[in-house]
Structure formats: C-alpha cells, structure tokens
N, C-alpha and C positions, 0 to 999 in steps of 0.2 A: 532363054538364058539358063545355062545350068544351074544345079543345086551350090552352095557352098559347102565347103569343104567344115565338119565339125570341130570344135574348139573345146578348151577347157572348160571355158563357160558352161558347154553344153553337159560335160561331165559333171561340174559344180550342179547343176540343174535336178538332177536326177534322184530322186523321193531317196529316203532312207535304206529301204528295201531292196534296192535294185544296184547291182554294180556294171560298171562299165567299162569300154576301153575302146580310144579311138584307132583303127588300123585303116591305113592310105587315104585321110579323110573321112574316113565313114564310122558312124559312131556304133558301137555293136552294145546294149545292154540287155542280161538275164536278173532275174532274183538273186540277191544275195541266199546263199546257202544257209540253214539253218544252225547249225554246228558248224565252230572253227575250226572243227578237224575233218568237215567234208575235203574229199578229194573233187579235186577239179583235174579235167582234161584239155587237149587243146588238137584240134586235127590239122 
C-alpha cells in the first residue's frame, strides 16, 4: 500500500525551527531562516 498523502497535522508537527509546506501530498520541510529578512527562493 502506498504512502499517505501529508496533512496539516503533519505541518502542525514540525519542531519550532523548521518550516514547511505541503506540495501534491508530500510534505517538503527546511530550517526556518535565521533573520526575517532572509531571502528565500523557490525553483
């Protein structure tokens, strides 16, 4: 049986430090940036 598909829960779940975002199911998290005015990318 396949995996399931990620949820908000799973976002709620995720330590202080780390942010996330779920795209087609799947849950993608990195570090939260250290500074609010880091730039972020996106490819």
């Amino acid at each position: 049986m396949g995996k399931k598909p990620a949820t908000y829960a799973d976002l709620e779940a995720l330590p202080d430090h780390v942010v996330g975002e779920i795209v087609a199911g799947e849950l993608y998290a990195s570090p939260r940036p250290a500074s609010p005015h880091a730039l972020a990318s996106s490819r």
